[in-house]
BALUMLUM-431929 format. One record per residue (C-alpha): residue number from 1; residue in one letter; x negated, y, z negated. Coordinates in Angstrom, 3 decimals. Each point is the difference from the previous one (the first is absolute). Layout:
// residues N
  pos  code         X         Y         Z
  NUM     A         X         Y         Z
...
//
This chain:
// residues 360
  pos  code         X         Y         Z
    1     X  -182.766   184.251   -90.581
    2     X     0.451     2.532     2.733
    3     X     2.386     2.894    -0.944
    4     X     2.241     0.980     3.298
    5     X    -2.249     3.243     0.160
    6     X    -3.042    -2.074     0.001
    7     X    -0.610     0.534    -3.569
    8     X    -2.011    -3.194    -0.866
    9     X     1.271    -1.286    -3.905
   10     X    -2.715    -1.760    -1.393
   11     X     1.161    -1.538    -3.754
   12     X    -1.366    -2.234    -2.264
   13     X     0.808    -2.655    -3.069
   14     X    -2.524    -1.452    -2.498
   15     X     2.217    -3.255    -0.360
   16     X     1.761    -1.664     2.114
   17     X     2.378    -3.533    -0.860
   18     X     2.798    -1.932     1.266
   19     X     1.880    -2.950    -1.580
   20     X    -0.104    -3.460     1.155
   21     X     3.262    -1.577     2.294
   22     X     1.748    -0.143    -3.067
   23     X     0.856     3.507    -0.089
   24     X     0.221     0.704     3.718
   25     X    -3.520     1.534    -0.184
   26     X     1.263     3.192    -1.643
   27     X    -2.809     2.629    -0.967
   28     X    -0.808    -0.735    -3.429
   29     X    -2.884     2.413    -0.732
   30     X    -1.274     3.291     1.586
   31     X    -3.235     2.030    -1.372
   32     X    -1.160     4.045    -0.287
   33     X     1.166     1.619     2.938
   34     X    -2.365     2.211     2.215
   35     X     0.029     1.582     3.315
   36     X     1.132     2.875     1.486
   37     X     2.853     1.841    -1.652
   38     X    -0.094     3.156     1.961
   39     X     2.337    -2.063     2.868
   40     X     1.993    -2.152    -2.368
   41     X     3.405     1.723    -0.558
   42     X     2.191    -1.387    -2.715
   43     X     3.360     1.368    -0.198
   44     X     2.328     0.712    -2.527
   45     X     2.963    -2.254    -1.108
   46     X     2.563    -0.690     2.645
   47     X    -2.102     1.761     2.651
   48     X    -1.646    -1.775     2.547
   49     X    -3.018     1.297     2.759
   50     X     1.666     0.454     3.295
   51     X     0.477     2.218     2.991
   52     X     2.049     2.993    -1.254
   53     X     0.467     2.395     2.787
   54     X     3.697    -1.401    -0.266
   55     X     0.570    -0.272    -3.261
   56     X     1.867     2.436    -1.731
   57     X    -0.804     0.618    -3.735
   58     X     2.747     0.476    -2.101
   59     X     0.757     0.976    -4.039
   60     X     2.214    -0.816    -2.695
   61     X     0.398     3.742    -0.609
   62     X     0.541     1.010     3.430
   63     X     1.124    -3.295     1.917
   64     X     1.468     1.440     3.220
   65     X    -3.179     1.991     0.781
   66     X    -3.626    -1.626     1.220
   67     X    -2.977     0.964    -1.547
   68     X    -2.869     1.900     2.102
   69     X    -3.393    -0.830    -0.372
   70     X     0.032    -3.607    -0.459
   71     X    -1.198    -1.077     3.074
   72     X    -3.494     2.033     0.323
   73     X    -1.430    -3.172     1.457
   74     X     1.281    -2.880     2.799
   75     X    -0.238    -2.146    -2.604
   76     X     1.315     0.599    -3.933
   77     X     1.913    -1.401    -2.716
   78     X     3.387     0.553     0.095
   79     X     2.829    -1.391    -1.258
   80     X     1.498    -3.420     0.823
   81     X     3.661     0.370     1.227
   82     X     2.176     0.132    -2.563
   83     X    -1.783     2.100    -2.143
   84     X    -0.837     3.959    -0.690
   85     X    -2.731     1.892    -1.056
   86     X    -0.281     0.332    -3.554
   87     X    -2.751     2.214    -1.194
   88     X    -3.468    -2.137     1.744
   89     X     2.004    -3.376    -0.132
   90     X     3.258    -0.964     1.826
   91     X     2.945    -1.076    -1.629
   92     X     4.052    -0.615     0.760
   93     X     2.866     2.309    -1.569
   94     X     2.355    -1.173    -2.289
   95     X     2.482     2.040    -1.713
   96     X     0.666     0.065    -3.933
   97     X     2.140    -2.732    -0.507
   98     X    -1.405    -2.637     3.595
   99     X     2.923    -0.029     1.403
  100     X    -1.386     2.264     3.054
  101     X    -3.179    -0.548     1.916
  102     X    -1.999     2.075     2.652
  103     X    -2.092    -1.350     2.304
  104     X    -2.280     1.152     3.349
  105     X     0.232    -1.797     2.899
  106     X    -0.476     0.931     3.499
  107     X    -0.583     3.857    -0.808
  108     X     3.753     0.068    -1.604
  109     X     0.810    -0.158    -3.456
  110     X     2.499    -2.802    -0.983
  111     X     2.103     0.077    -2.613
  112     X     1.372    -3.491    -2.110
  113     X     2.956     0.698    -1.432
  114     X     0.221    -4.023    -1.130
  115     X    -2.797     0.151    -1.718
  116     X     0.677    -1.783    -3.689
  117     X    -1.729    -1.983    -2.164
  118     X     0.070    -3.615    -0.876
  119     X     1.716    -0.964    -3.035
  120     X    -3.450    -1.665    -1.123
  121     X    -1.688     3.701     0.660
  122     X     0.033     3.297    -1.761
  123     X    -0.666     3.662     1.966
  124     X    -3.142     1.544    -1.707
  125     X    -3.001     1.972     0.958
  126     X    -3.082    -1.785     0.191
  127     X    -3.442     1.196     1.174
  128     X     2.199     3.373     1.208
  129     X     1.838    -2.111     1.935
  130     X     4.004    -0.439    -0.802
  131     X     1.808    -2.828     1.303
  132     X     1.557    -3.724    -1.052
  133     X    -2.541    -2.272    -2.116
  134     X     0.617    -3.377    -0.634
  135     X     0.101    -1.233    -3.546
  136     X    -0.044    -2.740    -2.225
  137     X    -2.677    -1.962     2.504
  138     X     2.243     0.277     3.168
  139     X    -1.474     0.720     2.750
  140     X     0.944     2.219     3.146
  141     X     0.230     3.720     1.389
  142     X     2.594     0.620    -2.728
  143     X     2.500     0.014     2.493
  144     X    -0.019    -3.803    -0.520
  145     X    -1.281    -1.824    -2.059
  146     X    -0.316    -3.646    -1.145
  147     X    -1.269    -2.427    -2.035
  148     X    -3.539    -1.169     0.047
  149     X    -0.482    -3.558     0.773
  150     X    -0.119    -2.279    -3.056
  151     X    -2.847    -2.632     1.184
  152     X    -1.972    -0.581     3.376
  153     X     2.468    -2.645     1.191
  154     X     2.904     2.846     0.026
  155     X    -2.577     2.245     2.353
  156     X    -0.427    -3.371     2.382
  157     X     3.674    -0.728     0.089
  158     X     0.045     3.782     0.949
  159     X    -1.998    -0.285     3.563
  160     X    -3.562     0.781    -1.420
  161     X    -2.277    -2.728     0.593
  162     X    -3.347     1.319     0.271
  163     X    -2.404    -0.599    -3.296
  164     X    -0.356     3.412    -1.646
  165     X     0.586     1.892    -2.917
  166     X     3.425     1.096    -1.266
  167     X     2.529     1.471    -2.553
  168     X     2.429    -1.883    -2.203
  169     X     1.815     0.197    -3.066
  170     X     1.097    -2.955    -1.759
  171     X     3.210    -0.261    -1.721
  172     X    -0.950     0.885    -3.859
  173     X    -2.782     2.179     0.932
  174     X     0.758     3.118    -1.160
  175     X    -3.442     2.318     1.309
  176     X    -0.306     0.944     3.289
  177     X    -0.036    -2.394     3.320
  178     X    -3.401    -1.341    -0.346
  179     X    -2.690    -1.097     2.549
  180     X    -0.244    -4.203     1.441
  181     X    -1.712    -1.752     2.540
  182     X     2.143    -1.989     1.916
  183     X    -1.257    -2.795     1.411
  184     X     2.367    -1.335     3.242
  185     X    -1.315    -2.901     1.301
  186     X     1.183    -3.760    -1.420
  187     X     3.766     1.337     0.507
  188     X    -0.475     3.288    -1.068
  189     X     0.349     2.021    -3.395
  190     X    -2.704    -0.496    -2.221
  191     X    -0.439     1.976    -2.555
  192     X    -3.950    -0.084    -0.922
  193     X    -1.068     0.680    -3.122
  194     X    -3.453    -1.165     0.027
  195     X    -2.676    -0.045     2.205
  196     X    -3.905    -0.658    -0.201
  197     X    -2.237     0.120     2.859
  198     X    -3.506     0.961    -0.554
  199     X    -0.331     0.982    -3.376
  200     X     0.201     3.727     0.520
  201     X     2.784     0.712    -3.220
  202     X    -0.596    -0.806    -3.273
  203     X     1.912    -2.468    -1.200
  204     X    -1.250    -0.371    -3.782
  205     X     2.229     2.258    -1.208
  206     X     2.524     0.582    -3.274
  207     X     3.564    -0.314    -0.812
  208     X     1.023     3.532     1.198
  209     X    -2.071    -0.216     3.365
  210     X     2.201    -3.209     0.699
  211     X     3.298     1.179    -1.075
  212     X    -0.524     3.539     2.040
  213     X    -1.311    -1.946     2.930
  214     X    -3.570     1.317     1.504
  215     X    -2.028    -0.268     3.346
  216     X     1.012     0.705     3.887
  217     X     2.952    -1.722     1.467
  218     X    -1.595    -0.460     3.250
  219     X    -3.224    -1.454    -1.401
  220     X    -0.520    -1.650    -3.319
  221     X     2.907     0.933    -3.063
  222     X     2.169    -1.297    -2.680
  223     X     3.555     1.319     0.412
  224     X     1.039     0.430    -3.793
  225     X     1.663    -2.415    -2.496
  226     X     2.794     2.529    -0.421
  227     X     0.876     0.169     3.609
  228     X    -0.725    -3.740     0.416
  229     X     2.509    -0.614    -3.143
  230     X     2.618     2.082     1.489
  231     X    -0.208    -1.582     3.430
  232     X     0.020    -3.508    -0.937
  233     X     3.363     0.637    -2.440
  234     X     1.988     1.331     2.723
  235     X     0.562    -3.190     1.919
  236     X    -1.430    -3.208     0.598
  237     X    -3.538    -0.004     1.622
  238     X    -2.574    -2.174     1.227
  239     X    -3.537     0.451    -0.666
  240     X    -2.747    -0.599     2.967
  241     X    -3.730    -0.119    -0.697
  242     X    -2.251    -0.054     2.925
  243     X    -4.110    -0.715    -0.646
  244     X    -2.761     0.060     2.871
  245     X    -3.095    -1.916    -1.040
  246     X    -3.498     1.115     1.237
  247     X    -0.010    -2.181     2.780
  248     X     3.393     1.891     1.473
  249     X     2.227    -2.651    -0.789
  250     X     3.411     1.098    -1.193
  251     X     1.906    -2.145    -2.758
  252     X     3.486     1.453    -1.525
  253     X     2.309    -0.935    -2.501
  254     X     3.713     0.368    -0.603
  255     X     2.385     0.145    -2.743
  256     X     3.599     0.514     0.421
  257     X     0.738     1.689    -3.032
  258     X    -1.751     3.070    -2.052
  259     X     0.559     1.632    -2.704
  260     X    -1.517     2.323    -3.105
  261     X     1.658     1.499    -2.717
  262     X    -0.937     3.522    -1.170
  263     X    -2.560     1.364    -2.202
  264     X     1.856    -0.215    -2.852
  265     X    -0.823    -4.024     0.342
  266     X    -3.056     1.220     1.172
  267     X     0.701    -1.313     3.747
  268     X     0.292    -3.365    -0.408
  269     X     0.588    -2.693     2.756
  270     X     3.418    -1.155    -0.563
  271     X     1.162    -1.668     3.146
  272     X    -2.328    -2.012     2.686
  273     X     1.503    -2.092     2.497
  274     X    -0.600    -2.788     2.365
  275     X    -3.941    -0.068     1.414
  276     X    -0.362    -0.239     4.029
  277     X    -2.600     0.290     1.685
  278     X    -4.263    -0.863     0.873
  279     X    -1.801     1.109    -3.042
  280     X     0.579    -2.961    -2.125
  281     X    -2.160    -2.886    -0.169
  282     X     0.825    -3.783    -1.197
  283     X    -1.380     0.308    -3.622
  284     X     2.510     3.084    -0.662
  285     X     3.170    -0.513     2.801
  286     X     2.856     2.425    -0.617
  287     X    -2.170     3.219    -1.178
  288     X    -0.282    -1.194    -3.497
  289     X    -2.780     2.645    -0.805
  290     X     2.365     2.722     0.583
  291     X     3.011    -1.819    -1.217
  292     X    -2.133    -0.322    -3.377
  293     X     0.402     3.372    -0.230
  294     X     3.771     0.000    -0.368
  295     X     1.673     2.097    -3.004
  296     X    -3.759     1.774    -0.937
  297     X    -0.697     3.579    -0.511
  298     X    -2.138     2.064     1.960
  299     X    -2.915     1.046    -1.892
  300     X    -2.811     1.828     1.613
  301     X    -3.980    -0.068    -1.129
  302     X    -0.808    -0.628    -3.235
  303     X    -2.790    -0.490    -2.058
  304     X    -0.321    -3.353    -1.541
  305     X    -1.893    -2.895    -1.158
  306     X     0.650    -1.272     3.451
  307     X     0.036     2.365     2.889
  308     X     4.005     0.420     1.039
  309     X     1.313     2.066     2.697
  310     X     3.271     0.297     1.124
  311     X     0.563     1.541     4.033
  312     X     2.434    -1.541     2.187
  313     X    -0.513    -2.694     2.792
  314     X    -3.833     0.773     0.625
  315     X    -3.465    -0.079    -1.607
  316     X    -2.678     1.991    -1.123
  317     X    -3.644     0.255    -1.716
  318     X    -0.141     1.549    -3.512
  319     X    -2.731     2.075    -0.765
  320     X    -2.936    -2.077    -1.170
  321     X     0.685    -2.788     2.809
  322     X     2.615    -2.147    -0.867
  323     X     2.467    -0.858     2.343
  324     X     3.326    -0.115    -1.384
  325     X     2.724    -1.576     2.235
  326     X     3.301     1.484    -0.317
  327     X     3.657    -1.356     0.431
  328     X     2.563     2.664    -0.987
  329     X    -0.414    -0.649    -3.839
  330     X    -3.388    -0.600    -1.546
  331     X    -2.127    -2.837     0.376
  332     X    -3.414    -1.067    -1.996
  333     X    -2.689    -0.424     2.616
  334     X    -2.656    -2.540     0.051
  335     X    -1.503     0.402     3.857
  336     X    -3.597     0.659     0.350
  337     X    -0.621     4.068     0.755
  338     X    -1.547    -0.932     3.720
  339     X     3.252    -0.802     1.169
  340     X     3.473     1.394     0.777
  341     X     2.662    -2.090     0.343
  342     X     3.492     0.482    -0.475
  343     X     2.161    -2.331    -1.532
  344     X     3.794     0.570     1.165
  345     X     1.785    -2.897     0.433
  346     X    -2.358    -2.378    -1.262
  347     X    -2.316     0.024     2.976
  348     X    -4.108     1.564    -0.298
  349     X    -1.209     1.555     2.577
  350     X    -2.026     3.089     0.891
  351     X     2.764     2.510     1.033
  352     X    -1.004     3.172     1.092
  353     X     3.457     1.746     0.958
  354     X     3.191     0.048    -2.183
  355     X     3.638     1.936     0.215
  356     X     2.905    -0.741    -1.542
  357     X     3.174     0.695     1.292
  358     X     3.865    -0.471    -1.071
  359     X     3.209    -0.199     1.723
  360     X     3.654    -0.889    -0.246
//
């Protein structure tokens, strides 16, 4: 890159990666940095690198008066509008109490005498910086604030259709609005909370690994049986399970209910509903592998006489080379260690992409 007084910036990354289509190509993975960092300028918070022979630099402790010697150069970081100087950063002014704000725009100072907060915000200081905070996993500029979305299909019945990651908090959860990939395609609002692609994540993991959750949403992951739990209690919801085998063909399969219980019945399937969809074959219609699952714990690996595992909706090798297939509670395997198949709805076939997704 070319600087716009012919400075050339010259930078480089040891790793570069993007995702596939399924997560819009987003920039999963960037290396060491190296270049030239004498003509990078990185400004401080709410400052931004502009022409500032106009700008006039102003301070909470002296608001009415602009500060000299900001602008040594054509080009600085100064503050965005709205905001003063406040020691190297900028920052807004908000009097003891929020319910008066001061803010720069235009070379005049601007006072908000309607400044308040939100009933779902409290005034505080945070990072040096007073103003309204949501609380309680709202969400807003603490002037307003609302509640998170409780699912993906709220946040498509809201406008947002593109596939991408997002906040919710589902009724019962009582951390934080958490992290989902929302899938919008098929009618929009799936919630994924399970994907494999290229075997990238480790999936052989134990109990507390699956009830946390583990991986990157916008690559391979496992959402978390206590999120999972808690979304699939708060309504009715039907489960989707999409599969690519190696030759690119797609095969999916429906179920219009799902349910788990909780840990304390150690997240057992309690509800599965009607089976639609291409993924079953004539010797097993309806998605009776799955639906033999119905009403058993979740157990994860465990060391047996016979090698058990216990995932979700996918497969995966064990150390030592036996492949173990895998159908939301555990099953005993008996396939020869050259090939992976997976076994979801009855049907064999080598699959080499899985997600699974729930809805409404």
């Amino acid at each position: 890159m070319t600087s716009s007084n012919g400075s050339l910036i010259r930078v480089s990354y040891n790793n570069f990666r993007i995702s596939d289509e399924f997560s819009n190509f987003k920039l999963f993975s960037l290396g060491q940095y190296s270049g030239r960092t004498d003509v990078i300028t990185l400004c401080p918070y709410n400052m931004v690198y502009t022409n500032c022979s106009n700008s006039c630099q102003r301070t909470c402790g002296a608001p009415e008066v602009c500060q000299d010697g900001v602008c040594n150069e054509a080009e600085a970081c100064v503050c965005s509008d709205g905001y003063f100087m406040k020691g190297s950063e900028g920052g807004s002014y908000v009097n003891p109490g929020c319910t008066r704000k001061g803010v720069c725009t235009n070379r005049r100072i601007t006072w908000d005498e309607g400044y308040a907060c939100s009933p779902n915000a409290v005034c505080d200081v945070r990072d040096n910086i007073r103003q309204c905070y949501c609380t309680g996993g709202y969400r807003g500029d603490g002037e307003t604030c609302t509640r998170p979305p409780k699912d993906c299909q709220e946040i498509y019945e809201d406008g947002s259709e593109d596939n991408d990651i997002y906040r919710i908090k589902p009724t019962g959860w009582t951390g934080e609005a958490f992290e989902v990939y929302c899938n919008m395609t098929d009618g929009g609002g799936w919630t994924v909370f399970q994907r494999r692609v290229d075997g990238t994540e480790d999936f052989y993991l134990g109990w507390d690994s699956y009830k946390q959750g583990f991986g990157e949403l916008d690559h391979e992951f496992w959402l978390g049986n206590d999120k999972l739990s808690i979304l699939t209690n708060q309504k009715r919801y039907e489960i989707r399970i999409d599969m690519v085998n190696r030759d690119g063909a797609p095969y999916y399969a429906k179920f219009d209910n799902f349910r788990i219980n909780d840990e304390s019945d150690k997240y057992r399937l309690s509800q599965l509903g009607t089976y639609s969809g291409t993924a079953d074959s004539r010797s097993n219609p309806d998605g009776n592998a799955l639906r033999s699952q119905l009403n058993h714990q979740f157990t994860t690996k465990i060391v047996t006489t016979m090698p058990i595992v216990t995932t979700v909706l996918f497969f995966t090798t064990v150390p030592g080379g036996t492949q173990l297939v895998i159908i939301l509670n555990s099953m005993e395997t008996t396939m020869p260690a050259e090939i992976v198949r997976a076994v979801l709805i009855g049907i064999t076939y080598p699959a080499a992409i899985t997600t699974s997704n729930i809805l409404k």
